[in-house]
C-alpha positions as a Markdown table, in Angstrom:
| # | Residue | x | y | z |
|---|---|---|---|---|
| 1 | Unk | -5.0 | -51.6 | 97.2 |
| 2 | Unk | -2.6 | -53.7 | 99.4 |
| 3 | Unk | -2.6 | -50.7 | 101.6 |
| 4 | Unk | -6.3 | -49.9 | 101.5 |
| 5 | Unk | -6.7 | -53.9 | 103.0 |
| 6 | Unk | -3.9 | -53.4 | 105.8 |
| 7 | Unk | -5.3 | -50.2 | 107.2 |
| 8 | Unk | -8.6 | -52.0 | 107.4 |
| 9 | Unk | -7.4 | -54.9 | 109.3 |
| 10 | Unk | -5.1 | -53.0 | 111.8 |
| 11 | Unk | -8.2 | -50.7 | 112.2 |
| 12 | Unk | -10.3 | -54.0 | 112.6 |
| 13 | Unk | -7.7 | -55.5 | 115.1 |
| 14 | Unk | -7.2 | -52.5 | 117.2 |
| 15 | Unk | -11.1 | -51.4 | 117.5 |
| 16 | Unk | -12.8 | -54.1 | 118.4 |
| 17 | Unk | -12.4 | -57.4 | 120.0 |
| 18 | Unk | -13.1 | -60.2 | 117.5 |
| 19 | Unk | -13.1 | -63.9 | 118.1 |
| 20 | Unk | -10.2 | -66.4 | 117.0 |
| 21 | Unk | -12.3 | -67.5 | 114.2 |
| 22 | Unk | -13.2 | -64.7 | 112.9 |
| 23 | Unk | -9.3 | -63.2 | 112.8 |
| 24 | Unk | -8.6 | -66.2 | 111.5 |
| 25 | Unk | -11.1 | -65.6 | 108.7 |
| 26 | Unk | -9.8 | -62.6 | 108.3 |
| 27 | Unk | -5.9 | -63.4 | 108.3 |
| 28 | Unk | -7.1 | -65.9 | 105.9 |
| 29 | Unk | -8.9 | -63.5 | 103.9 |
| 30 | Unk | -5.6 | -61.4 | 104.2 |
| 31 | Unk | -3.7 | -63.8 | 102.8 |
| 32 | Unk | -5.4 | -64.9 | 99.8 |
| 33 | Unk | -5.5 | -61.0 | 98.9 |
| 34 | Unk | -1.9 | -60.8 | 99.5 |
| 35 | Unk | -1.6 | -63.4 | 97.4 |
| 36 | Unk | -4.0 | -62.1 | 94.8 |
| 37 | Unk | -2.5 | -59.0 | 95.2 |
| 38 | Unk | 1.2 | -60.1 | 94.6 |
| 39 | Unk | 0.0 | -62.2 | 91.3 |
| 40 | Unk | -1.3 | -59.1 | 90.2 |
| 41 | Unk | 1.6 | -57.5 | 90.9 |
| 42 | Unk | 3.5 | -59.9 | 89.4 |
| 43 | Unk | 1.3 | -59.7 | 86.3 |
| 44 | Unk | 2.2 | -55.9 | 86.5 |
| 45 | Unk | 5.4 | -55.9 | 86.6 |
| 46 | Unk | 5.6 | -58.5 | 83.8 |
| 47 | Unk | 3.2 | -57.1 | 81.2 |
| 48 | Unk | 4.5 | -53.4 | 82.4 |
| 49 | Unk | 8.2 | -53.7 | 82.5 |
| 50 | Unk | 7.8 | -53.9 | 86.9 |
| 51 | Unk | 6.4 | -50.3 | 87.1 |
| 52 | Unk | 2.6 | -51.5 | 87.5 |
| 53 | Unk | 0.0 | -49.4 | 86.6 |
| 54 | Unk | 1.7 | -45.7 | 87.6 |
| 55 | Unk | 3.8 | -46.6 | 84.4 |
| 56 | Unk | 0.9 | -47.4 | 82.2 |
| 57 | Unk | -0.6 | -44.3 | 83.5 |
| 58 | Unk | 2.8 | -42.3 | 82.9 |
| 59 | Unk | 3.2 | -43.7 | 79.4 |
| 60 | Unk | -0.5 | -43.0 | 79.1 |
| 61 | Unk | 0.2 | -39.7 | 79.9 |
| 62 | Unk | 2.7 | -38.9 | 78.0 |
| 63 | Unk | 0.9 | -40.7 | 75.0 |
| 64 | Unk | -1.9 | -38.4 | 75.4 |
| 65 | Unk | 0.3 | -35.2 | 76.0 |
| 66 | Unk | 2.4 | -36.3 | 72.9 |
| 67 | Unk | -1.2 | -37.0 | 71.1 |
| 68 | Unk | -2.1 | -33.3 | 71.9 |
| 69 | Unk | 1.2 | -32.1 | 71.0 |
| 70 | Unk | 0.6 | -33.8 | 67.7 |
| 71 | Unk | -2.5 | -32.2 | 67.3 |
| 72 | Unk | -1.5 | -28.7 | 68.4 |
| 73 | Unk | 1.4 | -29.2 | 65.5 |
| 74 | Unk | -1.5 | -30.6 | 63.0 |
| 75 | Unk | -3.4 | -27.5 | 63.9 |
| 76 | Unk | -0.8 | -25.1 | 63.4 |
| 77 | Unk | 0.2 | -26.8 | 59.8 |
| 78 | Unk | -3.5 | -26.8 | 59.2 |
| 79 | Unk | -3.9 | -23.2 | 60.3 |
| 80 | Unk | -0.7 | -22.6 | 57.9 |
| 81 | Unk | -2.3 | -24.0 | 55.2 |
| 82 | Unk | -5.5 | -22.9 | 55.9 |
| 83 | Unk | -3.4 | -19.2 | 55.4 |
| 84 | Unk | -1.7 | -20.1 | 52.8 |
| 85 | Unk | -4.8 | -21.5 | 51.0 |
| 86 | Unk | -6.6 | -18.4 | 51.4 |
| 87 | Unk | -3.5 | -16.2 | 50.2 |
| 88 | Unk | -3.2 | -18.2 | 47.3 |
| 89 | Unk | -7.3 | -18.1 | 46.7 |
| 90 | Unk | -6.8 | -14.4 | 47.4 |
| 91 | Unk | -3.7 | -14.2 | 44.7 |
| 92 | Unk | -5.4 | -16.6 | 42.5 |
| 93 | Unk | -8.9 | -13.8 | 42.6 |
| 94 | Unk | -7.0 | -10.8 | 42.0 |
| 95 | Unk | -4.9 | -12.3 | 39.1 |
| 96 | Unk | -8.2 | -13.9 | 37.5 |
| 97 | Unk | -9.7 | -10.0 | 37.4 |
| 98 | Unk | -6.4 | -8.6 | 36.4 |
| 99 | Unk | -6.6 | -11.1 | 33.7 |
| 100 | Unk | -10.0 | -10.1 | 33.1 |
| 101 | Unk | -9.4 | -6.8 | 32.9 |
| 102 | Unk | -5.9 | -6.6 | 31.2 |
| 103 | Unk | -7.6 | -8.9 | 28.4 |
| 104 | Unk | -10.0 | -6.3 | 28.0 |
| 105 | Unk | -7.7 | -3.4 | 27.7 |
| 106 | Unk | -5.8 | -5.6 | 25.2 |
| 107 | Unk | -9.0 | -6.2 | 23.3 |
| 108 | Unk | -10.5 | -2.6 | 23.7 |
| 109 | Unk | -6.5 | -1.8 | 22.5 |
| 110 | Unk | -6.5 | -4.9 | 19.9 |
| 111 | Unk | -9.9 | -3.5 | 18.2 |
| 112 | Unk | -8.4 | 0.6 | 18.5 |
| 113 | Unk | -5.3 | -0.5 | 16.6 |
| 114 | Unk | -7.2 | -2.8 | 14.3 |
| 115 | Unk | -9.7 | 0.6 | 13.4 |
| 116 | Unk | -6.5 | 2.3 | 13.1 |
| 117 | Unk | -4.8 | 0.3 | 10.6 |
| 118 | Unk | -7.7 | 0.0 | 8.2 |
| 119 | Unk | -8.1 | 3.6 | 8.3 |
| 120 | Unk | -4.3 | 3.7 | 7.4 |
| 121 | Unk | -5.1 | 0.9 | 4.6 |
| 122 | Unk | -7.6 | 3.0 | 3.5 |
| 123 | Unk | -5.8 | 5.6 | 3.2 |
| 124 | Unk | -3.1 | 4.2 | 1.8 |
| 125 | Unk | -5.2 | 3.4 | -0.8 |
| 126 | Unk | -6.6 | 6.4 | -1.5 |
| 127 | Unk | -3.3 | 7.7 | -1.7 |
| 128 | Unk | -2.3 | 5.2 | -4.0 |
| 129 | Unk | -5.2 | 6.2 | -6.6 |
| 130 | Unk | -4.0 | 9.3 | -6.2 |
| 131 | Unk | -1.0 | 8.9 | -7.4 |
| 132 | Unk | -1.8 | 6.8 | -9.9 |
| 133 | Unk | -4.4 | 9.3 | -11.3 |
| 134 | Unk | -1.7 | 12.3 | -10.8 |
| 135 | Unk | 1.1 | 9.8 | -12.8 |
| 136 | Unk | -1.4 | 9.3 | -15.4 |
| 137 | Unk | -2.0 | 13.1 | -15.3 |
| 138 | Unk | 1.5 | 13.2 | -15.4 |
| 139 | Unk | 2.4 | 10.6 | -18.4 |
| 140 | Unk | -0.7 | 12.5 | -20.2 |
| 141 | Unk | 1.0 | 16.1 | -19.7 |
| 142 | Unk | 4.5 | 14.6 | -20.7 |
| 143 | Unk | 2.8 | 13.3 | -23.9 |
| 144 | Unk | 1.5 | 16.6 | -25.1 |
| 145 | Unk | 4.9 | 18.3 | -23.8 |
| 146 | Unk | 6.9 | 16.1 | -26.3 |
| 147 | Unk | 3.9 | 16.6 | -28.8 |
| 148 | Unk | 4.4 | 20.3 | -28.2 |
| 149 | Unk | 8.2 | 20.2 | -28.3 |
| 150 | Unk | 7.5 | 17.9 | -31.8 |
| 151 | Unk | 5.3 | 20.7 | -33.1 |
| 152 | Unk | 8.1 | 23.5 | -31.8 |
| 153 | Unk | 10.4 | 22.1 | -33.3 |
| 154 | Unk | 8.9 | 21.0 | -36.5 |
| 155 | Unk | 7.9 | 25.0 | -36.7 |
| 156 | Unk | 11.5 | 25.7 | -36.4 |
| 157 | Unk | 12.6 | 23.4 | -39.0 |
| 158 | Unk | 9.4 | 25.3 | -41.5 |
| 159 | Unk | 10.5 | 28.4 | -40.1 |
| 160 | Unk | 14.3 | 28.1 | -41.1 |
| 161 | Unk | 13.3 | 27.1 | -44.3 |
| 162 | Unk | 11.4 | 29.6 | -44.8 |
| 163 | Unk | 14.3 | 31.9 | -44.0 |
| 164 | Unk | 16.1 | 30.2 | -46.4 |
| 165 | Unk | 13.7 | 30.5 | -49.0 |
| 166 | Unk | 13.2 | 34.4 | -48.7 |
| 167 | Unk | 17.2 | 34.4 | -48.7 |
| 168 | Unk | 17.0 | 32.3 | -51.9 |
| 169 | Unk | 14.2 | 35.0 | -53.3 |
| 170 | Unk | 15.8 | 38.4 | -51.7 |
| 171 | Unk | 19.4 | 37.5 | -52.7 |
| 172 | Unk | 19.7 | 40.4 | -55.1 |
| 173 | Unk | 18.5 | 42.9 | -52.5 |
| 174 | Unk | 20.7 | 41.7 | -49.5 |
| 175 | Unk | 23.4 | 44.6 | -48.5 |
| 176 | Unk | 21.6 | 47.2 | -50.3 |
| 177 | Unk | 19.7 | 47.7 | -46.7 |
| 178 | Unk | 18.0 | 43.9 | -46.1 |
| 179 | Unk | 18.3 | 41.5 | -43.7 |
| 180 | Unk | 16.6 | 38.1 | -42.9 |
| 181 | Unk | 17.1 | 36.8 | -39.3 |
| 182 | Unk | 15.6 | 34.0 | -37.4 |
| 183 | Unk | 15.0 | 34.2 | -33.6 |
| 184 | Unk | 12.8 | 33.7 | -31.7 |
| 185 | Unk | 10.2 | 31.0 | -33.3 |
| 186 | Unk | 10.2 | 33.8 | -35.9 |
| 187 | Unk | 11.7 | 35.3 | -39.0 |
| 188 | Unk | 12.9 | 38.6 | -39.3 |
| 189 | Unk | 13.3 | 40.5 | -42.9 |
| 190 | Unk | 13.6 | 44.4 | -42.5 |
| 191 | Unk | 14.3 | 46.5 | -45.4 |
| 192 | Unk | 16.0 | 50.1 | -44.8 |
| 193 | Unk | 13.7 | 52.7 | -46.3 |
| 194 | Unk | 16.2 | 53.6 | -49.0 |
| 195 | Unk | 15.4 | 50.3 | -50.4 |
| 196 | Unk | 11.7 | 51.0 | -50.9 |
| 197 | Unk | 10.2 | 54.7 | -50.4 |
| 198 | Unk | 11.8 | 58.0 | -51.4 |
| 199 | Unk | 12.4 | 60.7 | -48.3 |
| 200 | Unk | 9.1 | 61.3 | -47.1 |
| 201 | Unk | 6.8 | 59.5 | -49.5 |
| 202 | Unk | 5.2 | 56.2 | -48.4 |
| 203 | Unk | 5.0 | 55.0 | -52.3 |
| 204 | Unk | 7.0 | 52.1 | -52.7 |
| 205 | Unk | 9.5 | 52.6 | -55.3 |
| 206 | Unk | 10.1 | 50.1 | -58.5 |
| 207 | Unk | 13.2 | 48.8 | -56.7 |
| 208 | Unk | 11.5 | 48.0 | -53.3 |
| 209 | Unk | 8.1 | 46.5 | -55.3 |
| 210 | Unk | 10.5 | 43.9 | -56.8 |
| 211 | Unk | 11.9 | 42.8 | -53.6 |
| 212 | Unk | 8.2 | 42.8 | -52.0 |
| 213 | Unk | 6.7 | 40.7 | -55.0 |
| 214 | Unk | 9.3 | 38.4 | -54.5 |
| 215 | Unk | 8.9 | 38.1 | -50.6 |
| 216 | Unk | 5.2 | 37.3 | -51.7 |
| 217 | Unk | 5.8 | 34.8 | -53.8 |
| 218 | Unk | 7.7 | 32.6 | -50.7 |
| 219 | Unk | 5.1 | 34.0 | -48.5 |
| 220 | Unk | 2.2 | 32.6 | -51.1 |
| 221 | Unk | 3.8 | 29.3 | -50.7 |
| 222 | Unk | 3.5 | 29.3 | -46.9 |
| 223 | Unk | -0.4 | 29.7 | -46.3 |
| 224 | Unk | -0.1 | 28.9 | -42.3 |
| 225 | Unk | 2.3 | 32.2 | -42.1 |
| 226 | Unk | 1.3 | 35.0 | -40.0 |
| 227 | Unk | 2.7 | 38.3 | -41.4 |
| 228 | Unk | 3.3 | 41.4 | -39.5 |
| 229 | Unk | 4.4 | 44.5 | -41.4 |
| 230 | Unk | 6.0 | 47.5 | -39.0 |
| 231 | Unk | 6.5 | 50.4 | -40.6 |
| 232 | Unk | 9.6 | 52.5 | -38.4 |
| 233 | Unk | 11.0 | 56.4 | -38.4 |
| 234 | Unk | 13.7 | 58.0 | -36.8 |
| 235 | Unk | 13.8 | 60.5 | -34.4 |
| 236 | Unk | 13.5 | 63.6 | -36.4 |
| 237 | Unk | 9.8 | 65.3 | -36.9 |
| 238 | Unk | 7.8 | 64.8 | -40.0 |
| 239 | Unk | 7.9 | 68.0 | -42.2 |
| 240 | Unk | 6.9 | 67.4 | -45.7 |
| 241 | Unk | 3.6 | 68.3 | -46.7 |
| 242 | Unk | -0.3 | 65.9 | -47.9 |
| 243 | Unk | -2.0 | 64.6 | -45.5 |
| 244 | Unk | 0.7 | 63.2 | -43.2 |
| 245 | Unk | 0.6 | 64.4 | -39.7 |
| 246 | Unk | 3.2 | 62.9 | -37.6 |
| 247 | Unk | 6.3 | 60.2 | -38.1 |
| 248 | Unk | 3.4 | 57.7 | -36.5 |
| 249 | Unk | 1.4 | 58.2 | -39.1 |
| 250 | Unk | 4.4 | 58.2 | -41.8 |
| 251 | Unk | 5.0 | 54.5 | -40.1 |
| 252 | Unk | 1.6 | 53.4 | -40.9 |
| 253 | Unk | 1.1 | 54.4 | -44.3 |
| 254 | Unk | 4.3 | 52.7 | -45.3 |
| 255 | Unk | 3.6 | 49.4 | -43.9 |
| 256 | Unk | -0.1 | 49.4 | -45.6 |
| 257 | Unk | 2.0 | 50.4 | -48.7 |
| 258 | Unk | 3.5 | 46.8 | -48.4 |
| 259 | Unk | 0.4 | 45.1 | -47.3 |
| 260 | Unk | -1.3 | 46.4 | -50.4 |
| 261 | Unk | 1.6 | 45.0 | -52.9 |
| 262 | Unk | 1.4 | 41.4 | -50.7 |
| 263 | Unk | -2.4 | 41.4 | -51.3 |
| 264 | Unk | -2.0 | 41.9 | -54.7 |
| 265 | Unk | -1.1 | 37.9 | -54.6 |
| 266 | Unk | -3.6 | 35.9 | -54.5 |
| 267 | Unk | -1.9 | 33.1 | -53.1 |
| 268 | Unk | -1.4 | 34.7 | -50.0 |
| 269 | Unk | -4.4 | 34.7 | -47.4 |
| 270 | Unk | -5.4 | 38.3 | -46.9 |
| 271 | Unk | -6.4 | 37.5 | -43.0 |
| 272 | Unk | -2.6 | 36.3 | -43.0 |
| 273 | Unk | -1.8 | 39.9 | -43.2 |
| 274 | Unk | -1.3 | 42.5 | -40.7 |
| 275 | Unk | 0.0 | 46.6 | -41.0 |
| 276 | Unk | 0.9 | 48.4 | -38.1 |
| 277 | Unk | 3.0 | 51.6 | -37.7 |
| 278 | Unk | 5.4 | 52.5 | -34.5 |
| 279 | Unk | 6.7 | 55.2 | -35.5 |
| 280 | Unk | 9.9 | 56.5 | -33.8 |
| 281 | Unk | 9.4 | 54.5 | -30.5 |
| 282 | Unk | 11.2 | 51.4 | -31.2 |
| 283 | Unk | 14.6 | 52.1 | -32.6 |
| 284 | Unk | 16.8 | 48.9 | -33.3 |
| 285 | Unk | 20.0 | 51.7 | -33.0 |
| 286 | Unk | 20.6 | 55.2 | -31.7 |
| 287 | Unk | 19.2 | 58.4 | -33.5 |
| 288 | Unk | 22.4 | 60.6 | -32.4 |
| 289 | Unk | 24.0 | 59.5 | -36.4 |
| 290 | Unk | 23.0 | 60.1 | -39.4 |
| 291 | Unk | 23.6 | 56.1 | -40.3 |
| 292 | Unk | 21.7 | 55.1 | -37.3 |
| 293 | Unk | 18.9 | 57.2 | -38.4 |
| 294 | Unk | 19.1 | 55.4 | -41.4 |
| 295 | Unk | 19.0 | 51.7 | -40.1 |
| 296 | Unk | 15.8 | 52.9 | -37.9 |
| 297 | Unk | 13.8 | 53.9 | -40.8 |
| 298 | Unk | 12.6 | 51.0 | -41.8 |
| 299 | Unk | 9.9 | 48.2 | -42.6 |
| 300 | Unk | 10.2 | 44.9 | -40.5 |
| 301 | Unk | 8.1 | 41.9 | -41.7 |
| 302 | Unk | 7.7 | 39.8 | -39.1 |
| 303 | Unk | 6.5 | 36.0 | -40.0 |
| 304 | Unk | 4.7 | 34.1 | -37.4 |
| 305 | Unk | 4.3 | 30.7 | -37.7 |
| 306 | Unk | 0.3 | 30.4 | -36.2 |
| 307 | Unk | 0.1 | 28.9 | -32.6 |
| 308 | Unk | -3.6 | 27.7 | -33.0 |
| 309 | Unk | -2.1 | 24.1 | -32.3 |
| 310 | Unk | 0.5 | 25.0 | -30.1 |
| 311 | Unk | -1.7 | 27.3 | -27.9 |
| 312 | Unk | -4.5 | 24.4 | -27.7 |
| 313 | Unk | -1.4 | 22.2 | -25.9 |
| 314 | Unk | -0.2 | 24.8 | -23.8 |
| 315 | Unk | -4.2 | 24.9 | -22.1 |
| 316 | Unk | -4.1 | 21.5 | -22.2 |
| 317 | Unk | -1.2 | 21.4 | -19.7 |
């Protein structure tokens, strides 16, 4: 400004001609803006620290380029967060439909597993009704096995008694070609024919009729007794003469023979009894001596204790 007014008045005093008075007004003009202008400087300098108003402007300046550095920083942080925000939004989505979606996989996998493990309960059960029905099966067949081994063995104990009884009744005829024997469930009492029938005759002989009777009378005393009479030959060919053809048939007439004498007793059942004749095909020795061909000529009576019971049990298992 103090400039401005000095180039004016040198321009005033050096282009025209004024009066006295009117430089005068103007020098006085002058100086009361000097003056004015120095108290402003004055007041400058003392409210500004004596740099006037370029450092107001400077510190302006720099107040506004430090403002816009301030917000260039505030819009870079809040363009960083503004980022960061939307990676976190982004994160934050993509977790939220994971989550969705892994929670139904684990539901879908939850309800699978669930399905399967009733299935396997059920099963499980079933299983165990199975079992139980097959131990019941089970205690059931062990009952009738030890009723079965009961009734074995209680046949055993009748069966050696009844051995012991024929013994008892036969003792007179043992070693004159008889023998009792027990195996089997059964008893065995063969009598050579030289006890009971002549060569070639199927008539029992007084001798061998005692020894029958007396079988019959243990026999008569065991009602649930099976008896099978065998009638046996050796090896060497029928030859005498009646109506015999074969040693097959010689077999069978001597074990009805023995049946018919048994029958005689009424005490013994007559569907108990049983004749049969083998002949020369089952001999308990060799042929090739005369004293084997005399042990195989023979009549076995086989006693059978009857199985009806036993049988039943055995189909039951």
């Amino acid at each position: 400004m103090k400039r401005i007014i000095l180039g004016t008045l040198l321009i005033a005093l050096t282009t025209s001609c004024v009066s006295s008075k009117i430089y005068e007004d103007l020098k006085a003009q002058h100086d009361a803006l000097k003056a004015e202008n120095e108290a402003l400087m004055a007041r400058l300098d003392g409210e500004g620290g004596g740099n006037g108003e370029a450092y107001t402007i400077e510190n302006l300046r720099k107040e506004l380029e430090k403002l816009r550095a301030e917000k260039t920083q505030a819009e870079m942080e809040l363009a960083a967060a503004k980022s960061n925000y939307d990676r976190m939004k982004e994160s934050y989505d993509a977790l939220e439909a994971n989550s969705s979606s892994t929670l139904t996989e684990n539901l879908e996998r939850n309800r699978r597993l669930l399905e399967e493990l009733e299935a396997k309960e059920r099963a499980l059960m079933e299983e165990e009704q199975r079992l139980a029905e097959i131990q019941k099966q089970l205690q059931e067949r062990s009952n009738r096995v030890d009723e079965l081994e009961s009734i074995i063995a209680s046949k055993d104990a009748k069966m050696r008694d009844l051995k012991n009884a024929i013994s008892d009744a036969l003792t007179n005829f043992e070693g004159n070609g008889l023998t009792i024997e027990q195996r089997d469930g059964k008893v065995y009492v063969s009598m050579e024919n030289k006890l009971l029938f002549e060569s070639g005759s199927w008539a029992v002989n007084t001798r061998g009729q005692e020894a029958v009777v007396a079988l019959g009378r243990v026999l008569a005393q065991n009602k649930e007794i099976a008896v099978l009479i065998e009638g046996h030959t050796d090896n060497v060919p029928y030859g005498g003469n009646g109506n015999i053809k074969n040693n097959w048939d010689l077999s069978t007439k001597r074990a009805t023979a023995i049946v018919n004498i048994l029958a005689q007793d009424r005490g013994i059942p007559k569907e108990n009894l049983t004749a049969a004749g083998r002949g020369e095909y089952a001999p308990i020795v060799s042929n090739a001596t005369s004293e084997g061909r005399a042990k195989n000529r023979r009549i076995e009576v086989i006693l059978t204790p009857k199985l009806d019971e036993i049988t039943r049990l055995l189909n039951d298992l």
